[in-house]
C-alpha positions in Angstrom: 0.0 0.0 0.0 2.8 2.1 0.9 4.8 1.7 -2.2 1.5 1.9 -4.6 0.8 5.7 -2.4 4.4 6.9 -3.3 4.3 6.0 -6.9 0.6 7.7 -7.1 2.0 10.9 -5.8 5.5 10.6 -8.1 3.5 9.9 -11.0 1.3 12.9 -10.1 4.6 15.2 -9.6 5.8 14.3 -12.8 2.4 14.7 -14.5 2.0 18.3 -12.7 6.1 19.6 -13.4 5.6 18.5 -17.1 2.4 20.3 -17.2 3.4 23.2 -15.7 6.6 24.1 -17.3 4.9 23.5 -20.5 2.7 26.0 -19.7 5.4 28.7 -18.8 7.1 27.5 -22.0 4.3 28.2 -24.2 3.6 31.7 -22.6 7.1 32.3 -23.5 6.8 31.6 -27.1 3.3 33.0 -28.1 4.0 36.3 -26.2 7.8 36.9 -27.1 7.9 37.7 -30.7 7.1 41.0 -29.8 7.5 43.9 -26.8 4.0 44.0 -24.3 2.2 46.9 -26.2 2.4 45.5 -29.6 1.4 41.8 -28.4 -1.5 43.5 -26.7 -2.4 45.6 -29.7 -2.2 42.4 -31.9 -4.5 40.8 -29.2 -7.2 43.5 -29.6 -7.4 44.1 -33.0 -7.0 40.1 -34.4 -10.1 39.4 -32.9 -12.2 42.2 -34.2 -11.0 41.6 -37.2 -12.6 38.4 -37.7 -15.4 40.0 -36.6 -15.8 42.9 -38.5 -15.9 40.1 -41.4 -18.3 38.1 -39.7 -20.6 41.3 -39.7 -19.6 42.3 -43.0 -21.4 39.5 -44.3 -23.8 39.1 -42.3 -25.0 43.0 -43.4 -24.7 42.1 -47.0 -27.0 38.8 -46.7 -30.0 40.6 -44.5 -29.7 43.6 -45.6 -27.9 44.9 -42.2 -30.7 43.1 -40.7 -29.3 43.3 -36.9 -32.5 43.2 -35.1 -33.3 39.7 -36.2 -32.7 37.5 -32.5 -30.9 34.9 -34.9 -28.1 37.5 -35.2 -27.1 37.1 -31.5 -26.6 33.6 -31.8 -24.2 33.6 -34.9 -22.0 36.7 -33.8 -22.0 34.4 -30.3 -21.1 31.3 -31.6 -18.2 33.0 -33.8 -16.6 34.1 -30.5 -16.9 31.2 -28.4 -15.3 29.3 -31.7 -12.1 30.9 -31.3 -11.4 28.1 -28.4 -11.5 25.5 -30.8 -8.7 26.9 -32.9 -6.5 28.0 -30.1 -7.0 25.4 -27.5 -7.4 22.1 -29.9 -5.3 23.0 -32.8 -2.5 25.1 -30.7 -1.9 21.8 -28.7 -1.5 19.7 -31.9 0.4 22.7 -33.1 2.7 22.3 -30.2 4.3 18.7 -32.1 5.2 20.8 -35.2 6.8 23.6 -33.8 8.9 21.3 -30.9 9.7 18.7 -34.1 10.1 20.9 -37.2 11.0 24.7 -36.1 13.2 24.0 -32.1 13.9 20.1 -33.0 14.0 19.6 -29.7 11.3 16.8 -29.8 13.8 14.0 -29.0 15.4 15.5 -26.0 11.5 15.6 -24.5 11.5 12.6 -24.9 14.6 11.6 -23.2 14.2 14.2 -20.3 11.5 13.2 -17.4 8.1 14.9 -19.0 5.1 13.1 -19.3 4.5 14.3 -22.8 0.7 14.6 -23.0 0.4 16.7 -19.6 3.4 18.8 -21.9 0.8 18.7 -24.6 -1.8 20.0 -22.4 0.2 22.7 -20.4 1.8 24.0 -24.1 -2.4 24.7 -25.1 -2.5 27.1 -21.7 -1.0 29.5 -23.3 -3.2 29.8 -26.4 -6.3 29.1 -23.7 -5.5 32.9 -22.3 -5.0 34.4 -25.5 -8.3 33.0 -27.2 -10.1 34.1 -23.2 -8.6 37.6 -24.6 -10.2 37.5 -27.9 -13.6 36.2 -26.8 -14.2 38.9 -24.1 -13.0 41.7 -26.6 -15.5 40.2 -29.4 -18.3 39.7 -27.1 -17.8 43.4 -25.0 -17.4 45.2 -28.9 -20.6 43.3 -29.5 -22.7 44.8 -26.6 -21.3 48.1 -27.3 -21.0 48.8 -30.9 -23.6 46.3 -32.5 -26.7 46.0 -29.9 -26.0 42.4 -28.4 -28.5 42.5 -25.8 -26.6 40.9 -22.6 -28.4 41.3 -19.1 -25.0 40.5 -17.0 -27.1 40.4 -13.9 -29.5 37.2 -15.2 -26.5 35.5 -16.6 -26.1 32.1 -14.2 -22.7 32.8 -14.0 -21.6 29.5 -11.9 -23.4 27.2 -15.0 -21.7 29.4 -17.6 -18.2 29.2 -16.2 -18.7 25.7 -15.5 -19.8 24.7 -19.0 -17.1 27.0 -20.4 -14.4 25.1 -18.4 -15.8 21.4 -19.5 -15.8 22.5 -23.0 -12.4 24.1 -22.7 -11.3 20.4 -21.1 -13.4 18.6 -24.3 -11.3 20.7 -27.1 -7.5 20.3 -25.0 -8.5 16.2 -25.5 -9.8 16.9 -28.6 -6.3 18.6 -29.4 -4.6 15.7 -28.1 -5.9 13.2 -30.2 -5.1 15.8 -33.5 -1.2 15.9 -31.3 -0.8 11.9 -31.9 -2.0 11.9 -35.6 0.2 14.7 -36.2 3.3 12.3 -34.5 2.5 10.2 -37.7 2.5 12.3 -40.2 6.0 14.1 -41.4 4.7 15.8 -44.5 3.1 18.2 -45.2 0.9 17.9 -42.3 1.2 22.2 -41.4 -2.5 23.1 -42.8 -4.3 19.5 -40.7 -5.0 21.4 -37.6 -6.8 24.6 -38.9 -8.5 21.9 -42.0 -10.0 20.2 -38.8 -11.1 23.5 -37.1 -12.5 24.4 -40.1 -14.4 21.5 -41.2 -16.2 20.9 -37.6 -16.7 25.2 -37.9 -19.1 23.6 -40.4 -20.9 20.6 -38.6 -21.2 22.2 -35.1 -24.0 25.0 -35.8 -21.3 27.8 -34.7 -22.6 30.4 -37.3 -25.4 28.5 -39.0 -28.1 26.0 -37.8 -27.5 21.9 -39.4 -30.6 22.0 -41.1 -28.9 23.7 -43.7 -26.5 20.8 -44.6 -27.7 17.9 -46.2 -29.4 15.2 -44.5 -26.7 12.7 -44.9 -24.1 15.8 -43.2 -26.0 16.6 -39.9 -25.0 13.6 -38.0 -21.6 14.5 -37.6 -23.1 18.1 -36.1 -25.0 15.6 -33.2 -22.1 13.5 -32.9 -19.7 16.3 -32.3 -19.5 18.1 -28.7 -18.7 21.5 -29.5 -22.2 21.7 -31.2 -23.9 20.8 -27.5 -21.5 23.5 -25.8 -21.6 26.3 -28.2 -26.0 25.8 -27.6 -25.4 25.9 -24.1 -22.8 28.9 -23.9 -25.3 30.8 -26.2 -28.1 30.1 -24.0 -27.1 31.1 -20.7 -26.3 34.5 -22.2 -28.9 35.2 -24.6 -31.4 32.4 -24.0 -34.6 34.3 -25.0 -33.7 34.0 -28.5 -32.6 30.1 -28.8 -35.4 29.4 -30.7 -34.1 31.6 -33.9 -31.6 28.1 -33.8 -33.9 25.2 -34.1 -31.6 22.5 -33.7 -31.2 21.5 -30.3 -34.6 23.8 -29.3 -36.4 20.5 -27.9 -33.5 19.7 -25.4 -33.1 21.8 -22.1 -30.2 23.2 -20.3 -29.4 20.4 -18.5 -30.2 17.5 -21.1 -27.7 19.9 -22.9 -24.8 19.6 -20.2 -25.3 16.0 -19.5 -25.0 15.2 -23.3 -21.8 17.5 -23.0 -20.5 15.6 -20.3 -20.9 11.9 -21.9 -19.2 13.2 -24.8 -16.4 14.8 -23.4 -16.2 11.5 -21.0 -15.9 9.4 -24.6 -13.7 11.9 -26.1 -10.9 11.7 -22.7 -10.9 7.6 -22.9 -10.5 8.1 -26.4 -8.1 10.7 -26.6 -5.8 8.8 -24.7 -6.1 5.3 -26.6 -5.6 6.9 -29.3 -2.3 9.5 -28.4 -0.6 6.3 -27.4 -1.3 4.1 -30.4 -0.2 6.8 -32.2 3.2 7.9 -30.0 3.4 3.9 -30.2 3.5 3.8 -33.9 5.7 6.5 -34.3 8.4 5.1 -32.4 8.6 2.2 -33.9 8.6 3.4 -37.4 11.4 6.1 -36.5 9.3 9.2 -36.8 9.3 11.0 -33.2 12.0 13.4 -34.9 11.7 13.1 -38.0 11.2 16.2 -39.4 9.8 17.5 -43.1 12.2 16.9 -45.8 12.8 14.4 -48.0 
């Protein structure tokens, strides 16, 4: 019993260090390519960027139909969608840039890192720069473009907790992208933002599935992120979640328990798959292999 306690709690200071100094690491490279006030301009304005397309084209379709409630909902679900291409795709990201730009991938190996908890903590870092983003989108929203927003109905405690799950649901996500990505050596730059785009597509962020063919929706039910960008939506502006017909028949909490399962599946899966992956990799030779030919 005694032995089994002290491997537990080495096992869970290696898991934490690894994680941890990953996470100072990533800070270190997403904020130093430039002094504080230019990073912080570049963290302002990127964001409304995308947004000012967003609205762009929204205005052109409707006619600059804002009052419609289904306007909310997209210019919403845009913002919250900027966590799945920072958290999931920046922690897949993190196997390029260690393997192909530092090469340093096969001295992590060798050192005492748990590499998925490095995974994980490398995807902190893009975690507080997409938290950035969203807040900027969603406050230039209420201020500029009529986002109605009662902050004092808000449930904040169910908000922040379904924000966290979700956050947890898109690092596994990432990590399952992290042990393809092992596999592949070329030309394998472009996979993580093709993914991020193509479930942009299935999970109702900007448009509802009924629009895609019937044979397309069921990869928008199957997919979390569809179930957590409803319920984000909701518990802000949930007067007008019937402009989005999709989910309208489920409730709040048939929303979060579907959440749940899913992300459940996705962290058993996430990890049988990372370490067929890292498995496969090693034996063909590929941890450092990097892209050349």
């Amino acid at each position: 019993m005694i032995a089994m306690q002290t491997h537990i709690r080495s096992s869970f200071s290696i898991f934490w260090r690894s994680f941890r100094l990953a996470t100072w690491l990533g800070w270190q490279i997403e904020s130093n390519w430039a002094d504080p006030f230019l990073f912080a301009i570049y963290s302002l304005i990127k964001p409304l960027s995308s947004a000012a397309i967003l609205v762009i084209m929204y205005s052109i379709i409707t006619q600059a139909n804002f009052d419609s409630p289904i306007f909310p909902y997209i210019y919403l679900g845009n913002a919250f969608y900027m966590y799945v291409g920072h958290v999931m795709t920046g922690i897949s990201w993190a196997v390029i840039d260690d393997r192909e730009h530092y090469k340093t991938m096969k001295y992590i190996y060798t050192a005492p890192v748990h590499f998925p908890s490095y995974l994980l903590g490398r995807g902190v870092a893009r975690f507080i720069i997409a938290s950035i983003s969203v807040i900027v989108t969603i406050v230039f929203g209420m201020l500029f473009l009529k986002i109605s927003i009662n902050l004092t109905q808000v449930n904040w405690g169910f908000f922040l907790l379904t924000l966290l799950i979700g956050v947890v649901m898109l690092a596994l996500m990432g990590l399952t992208l992290a042990g393809v990505m092992l596999l592949l050596v070329h030309h394998m730059f472009g996979v993580g933002e093709a993914v991020a785009g193509a479930l942009y597509l299935f999970s109702g962020a900007i448009f509802p599935l009924e629009v895609l063919p019937v044979y397309l929706r069921p990869i928008g039910f199957l997919m979390p992120i569809t179930y957590w960008l409803e319920l984000l939506r909701r518990l802000l502006v949930g007067r007008v979640a019937s402009s989005f017909p999709t989910l309208q028949s489920f409730s709040n909490v048939e929303l979060f328990l579907i959440l749940i399962i899913l992300t459940l599946f996705f962290a058993v899966f996430s990890v049988i798959v990372f370490r067929a992956c890292e498995n496969r990799a090693k034996e063909l030779g590929l941890i450092d292999t990097v892209t050349n030919y």
